[in-house]
C-alpha positions in Angstrom: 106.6 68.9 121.0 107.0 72.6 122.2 106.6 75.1 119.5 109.6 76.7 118.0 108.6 80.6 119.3 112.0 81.9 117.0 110.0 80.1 113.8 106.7 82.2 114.2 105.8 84.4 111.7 103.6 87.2 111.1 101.5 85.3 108.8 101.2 82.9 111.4 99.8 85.2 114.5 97.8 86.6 111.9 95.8 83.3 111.0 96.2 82.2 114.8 94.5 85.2 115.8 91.0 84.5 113.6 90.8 81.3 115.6 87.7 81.7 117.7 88.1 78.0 119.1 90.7 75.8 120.6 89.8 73.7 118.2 90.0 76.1 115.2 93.6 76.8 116.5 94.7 73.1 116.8 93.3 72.5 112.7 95.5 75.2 112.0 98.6 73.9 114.0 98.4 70.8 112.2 97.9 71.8 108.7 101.0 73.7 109.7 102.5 70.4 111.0 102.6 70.8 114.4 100.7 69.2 117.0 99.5 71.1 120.4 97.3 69.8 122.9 93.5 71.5 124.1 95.3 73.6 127.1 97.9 74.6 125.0 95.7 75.5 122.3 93.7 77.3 124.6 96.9 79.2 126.9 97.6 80.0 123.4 94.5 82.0 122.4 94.2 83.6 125.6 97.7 85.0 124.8 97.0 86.1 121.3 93.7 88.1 122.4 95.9 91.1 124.0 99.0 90.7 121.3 100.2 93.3 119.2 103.4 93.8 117.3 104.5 97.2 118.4 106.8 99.0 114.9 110.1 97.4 117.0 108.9 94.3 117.2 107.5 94.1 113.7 111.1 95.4 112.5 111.9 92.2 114.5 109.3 89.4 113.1 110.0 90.8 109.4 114.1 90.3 109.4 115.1 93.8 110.6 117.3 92.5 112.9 118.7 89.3 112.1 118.8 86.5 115.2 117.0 88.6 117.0 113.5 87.1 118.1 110.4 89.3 119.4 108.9 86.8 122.1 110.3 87.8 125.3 111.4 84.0 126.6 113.3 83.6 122.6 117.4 82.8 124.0 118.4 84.9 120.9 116.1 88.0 122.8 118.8 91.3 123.4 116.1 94.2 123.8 
């Protein structure tokens, strides 16, 4: 099952981005309760090693703008 990008928080990039392993980052998706395969896992890391929330996409992640999501591919994206 895909992840739900528009459900992400920044709690959630936080702890995903302390994951050294793809392993380390699939524990984590499951305690969470979702399940993601190795490539994912590992697409997913490569990703997270050059992300930053910029102050208009934190604004974003933390409710500044309701329906509004920060990830570029989220339908509910209007930047």
């Amino acid at each position: 099952m895909p992840i739900d990008k528009s459900k992400i928080t920044i709690e959630m990039i936080e702890k995903a981005k302390k994951c050294e392993t793809a392993d380390e980052l699939i524990a984590l998706a499951k305690a969470a309760g979702t399940e993601i395969t190795k490539a994912e896992a590992e697409a997913y890391l490569a990703e997270l090693s050059n992300f930053e929330l910029d102050s208009k996409a934190l604004d974003k992640v933390a409710g500044g703008k309701e329906g509004i999501c920060y990830m570029e591919d989220c339908p509910k994206h209007t930047m």
